[in-house]
N, C-alpha and C positions, 0 to 999 in steps of 0.2 A: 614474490612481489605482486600484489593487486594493482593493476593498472585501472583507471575509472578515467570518464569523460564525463565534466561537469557543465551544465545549462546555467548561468548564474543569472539570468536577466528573465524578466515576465514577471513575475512574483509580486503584491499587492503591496507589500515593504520596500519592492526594488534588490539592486546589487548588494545593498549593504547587507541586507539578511543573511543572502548567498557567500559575502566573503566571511562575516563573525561566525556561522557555521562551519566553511572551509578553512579558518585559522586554527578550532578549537580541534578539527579533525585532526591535521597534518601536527596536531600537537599529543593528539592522543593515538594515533597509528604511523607507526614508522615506519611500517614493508609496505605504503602505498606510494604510489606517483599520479600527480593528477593533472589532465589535460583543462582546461577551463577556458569554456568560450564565453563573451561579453564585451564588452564599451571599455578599452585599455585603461582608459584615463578614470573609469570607477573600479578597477582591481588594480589600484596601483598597491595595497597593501599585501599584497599578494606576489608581486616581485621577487624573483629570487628564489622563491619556494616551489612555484609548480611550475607549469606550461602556460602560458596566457596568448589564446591565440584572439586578434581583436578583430570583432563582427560590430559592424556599425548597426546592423538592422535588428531589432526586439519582432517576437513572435507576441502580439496584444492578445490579454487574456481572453477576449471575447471572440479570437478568432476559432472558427470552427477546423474540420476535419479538410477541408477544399485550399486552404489557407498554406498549407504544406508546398500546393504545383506553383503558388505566387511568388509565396517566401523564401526562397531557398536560400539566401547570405545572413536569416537569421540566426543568433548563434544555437539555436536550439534543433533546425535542421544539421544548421555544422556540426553540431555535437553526434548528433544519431549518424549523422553518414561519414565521421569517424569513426565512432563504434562499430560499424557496417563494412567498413575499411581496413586495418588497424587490430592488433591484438589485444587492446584493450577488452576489461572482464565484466566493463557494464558504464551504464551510462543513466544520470539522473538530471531531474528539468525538476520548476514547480513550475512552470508556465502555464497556461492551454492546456487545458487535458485533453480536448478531443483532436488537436492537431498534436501534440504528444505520442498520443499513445497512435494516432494513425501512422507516423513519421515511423515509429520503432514498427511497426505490422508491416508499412510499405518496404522502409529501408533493410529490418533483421530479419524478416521473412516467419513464417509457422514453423515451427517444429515440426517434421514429417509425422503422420497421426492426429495435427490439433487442427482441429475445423474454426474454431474460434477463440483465440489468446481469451483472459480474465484477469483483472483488477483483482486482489488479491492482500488481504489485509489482516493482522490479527487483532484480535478484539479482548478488552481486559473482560476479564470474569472474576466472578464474588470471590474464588478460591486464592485469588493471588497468582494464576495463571493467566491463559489467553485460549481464544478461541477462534480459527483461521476460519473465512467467509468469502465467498468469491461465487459468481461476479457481482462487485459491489462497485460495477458501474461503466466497463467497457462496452456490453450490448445492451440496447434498447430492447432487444425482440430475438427468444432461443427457442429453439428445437429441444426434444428431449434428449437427443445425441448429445447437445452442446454441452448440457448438463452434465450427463455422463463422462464426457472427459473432463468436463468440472470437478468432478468428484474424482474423477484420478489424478488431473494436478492438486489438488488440495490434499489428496491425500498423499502423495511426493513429497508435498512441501510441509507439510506437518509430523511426517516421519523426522526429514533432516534438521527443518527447522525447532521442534522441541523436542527431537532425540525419541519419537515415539516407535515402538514397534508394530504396532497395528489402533492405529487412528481411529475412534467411531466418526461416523459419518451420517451425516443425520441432510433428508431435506427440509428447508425452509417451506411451513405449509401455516395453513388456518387451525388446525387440528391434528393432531399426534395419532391418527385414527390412519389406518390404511386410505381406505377410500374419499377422504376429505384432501381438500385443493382445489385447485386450478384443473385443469386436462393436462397443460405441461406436468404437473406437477405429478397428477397422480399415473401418466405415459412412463415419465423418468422412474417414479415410484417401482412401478411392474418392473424395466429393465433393469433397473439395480437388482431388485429381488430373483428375478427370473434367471440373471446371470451368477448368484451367490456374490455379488460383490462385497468383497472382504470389510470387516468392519462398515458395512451397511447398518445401521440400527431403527432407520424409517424416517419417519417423521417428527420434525419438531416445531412448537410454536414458537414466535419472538419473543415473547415474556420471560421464554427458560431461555433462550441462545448467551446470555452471560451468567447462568448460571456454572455452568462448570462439567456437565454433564458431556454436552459434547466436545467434540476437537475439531473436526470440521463441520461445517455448515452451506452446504451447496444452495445458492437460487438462481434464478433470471439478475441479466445486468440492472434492470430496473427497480423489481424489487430490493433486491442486496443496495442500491443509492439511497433508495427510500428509508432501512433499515439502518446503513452509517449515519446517514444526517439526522436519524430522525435519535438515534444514540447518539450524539454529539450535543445536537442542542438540549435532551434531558441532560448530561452529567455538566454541561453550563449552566439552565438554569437551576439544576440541583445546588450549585458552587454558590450561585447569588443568594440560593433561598437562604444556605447556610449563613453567607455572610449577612444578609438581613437579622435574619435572626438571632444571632449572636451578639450586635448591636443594640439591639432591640432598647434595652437598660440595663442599668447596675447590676443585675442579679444574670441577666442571660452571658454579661462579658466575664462574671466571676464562674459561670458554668463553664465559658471558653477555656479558660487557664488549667481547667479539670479534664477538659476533654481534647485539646488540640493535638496531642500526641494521637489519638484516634482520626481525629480529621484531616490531619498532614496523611496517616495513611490512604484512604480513602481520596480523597486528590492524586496523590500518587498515582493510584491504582487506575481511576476514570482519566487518568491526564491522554489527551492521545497524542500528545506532540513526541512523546516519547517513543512513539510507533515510526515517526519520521513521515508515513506515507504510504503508499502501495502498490505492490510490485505487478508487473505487467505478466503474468508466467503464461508459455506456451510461444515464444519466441526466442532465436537463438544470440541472446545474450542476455547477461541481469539487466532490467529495464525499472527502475523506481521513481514512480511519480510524488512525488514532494506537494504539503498542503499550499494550493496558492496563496495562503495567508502567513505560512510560514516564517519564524523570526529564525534568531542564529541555534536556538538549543534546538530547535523542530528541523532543518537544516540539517545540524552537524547530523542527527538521527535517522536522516534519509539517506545522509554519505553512509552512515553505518550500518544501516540495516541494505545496502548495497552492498558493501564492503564483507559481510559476514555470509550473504548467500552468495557474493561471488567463490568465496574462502568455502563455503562447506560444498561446491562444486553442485550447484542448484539446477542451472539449465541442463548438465549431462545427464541429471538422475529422472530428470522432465524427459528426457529424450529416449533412456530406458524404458521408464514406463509407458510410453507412447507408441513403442513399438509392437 
């Protein structure tokens, strides 16, 4: 039985998001049980089915990291200092990310070995695969250490998570070239190499990182934000160009009916709600941040992609390799 603690309140949709995601879960996984904090009177659809503990006070998305010593009766504190409490196997929020993910750092504590938890995300590639990236957004400002045990959670999590035996592992750089980077970059660079870090393969640029080539992709918290969002808004407005275009007239919408089987893939594939989110690795429980924009199908997809690295026992194999 997976036990989970669920944040249903914050989210730019509201609680509604939070329960059509948590219906479709509890319909589609049955060895789970779920603790669920929020506003009673808006999970009333939910009765019956899980644990509904009611928190009058919302964690407001624009609260920062400080917001955590204020807030504590919000249900998104309650959530993390259940998990913190309790045998529950993970805990998910789309709230606040920078009071989120502080909440899970202050309340679950580091994994002996990790100087600083990572955002943690995988990314679609050309191939019909994914490509894990981390930190895509916990720190502002790394060390080349930080990096390094970036590159050993990422590379934990891409072993269990797609079943790989030995992961290449590429950093995020200007240039595929040794000596091109940043200084973090090319510091991190030496210590990977210096140390034989296993499936190290060097450097890579962003233009190839959804190619398919790599499995993991290490950078700074900052860069890796830059990198998601700045990959979200192209396979959007790639979706509009398409639909533009396709409209355009007669002849482009008789193209459509030729080619939509190809374009339903391709959507598929760039979709990220199907990702659900991104997991917090390098703290001692599954910690999965859900998109603040999140509807019910992006939702149920954070419950799951919670649900499946609590099941492939994700934080213990984080705590091997850390050792």
């Amino acid at each position: 039985m997976i036990k989970l603690a669920v944040d249903a309140m914050g989210m730019d949709k509201g609680s509604k998001a939070a329960v059509e995601g948590i219906l479709d879960f509890l319909n589609t996984y049955k060895d789970v049980e779920l603790t669920v904090f929020g506003k009673k009177e808006e999970l009333s659809e939910l009765e019956g089915k899980c644990t509904i503990v009611d928190c009058k006070e919302v964690m407001d998305m624009e609260d920062g990291a400080l917001a955590i010593l204020r807030k504590k009766e919000t249900s998104m504190i309650k959530a993390v200092d259940f998990a913190k409490n309790s045998d529950v196997d993970g805990v998910v929020s789309g709230g606040s990310t920078g009071a989120f993910l502080t909440a899970a750092t202050v309340y679950l504590k580091l994994i002996e070995g990790v100087e600083r938890a990572a955002l943690v995300s995988p990314f679609p590639t050309k191939d019909g695969g994914n490509v894990i990236i981390l930190d895509i957004g916990a720190n502002s400002e790394n060390t080349p250490e930080h990096l390094v045990g970036f590159a050993k959670m990422g590379r934990t999590f891409a072993k269990a998570y797609n079943n790989l035996e030995t992961p290449r592992v590429y950093l995020l750089s200007n240039g595929a070239e040794e000596k091109k980077g940043s200084e973090l970059v090319k510091e991190t660079h030496k210590l990977l190499k210096d140390s034989n870090f296993e499936g190290f393969k060097g450097n890579i640029e962003g233009r190839y990182v959804m190619y398919g080539d790599a499995d993991v992709v290490v950078c700074g918290g900052f860069d890796g934000n830059v990198l998601l969002k700045t990959a979200e808004g192209t396979a959007k407005v790639m979706s509009d160009m398409l639909k533009e275009g396709f409209k355009k007239n007669i002849f482009t919408k008789i193209g459509y009916l030729f080619s939509r089987s190809g374009v339903k893939i391709l959507k598929e594939r760039m979709n990220y709600k199907k990702y659900g989110g991104a997991m917090l690795v390098g703290v001692n429980k599954v910690v999965v941040k859900a998109h603040g924009s999140s509807d019910g199908y992006s939702f149920f997809n954070a419950l799951r992609v919670c649900y499946e690295l609590a099941s492939k026992d994700m934080v213990n194999k984080l705590k091997e390799e850390m050792k």
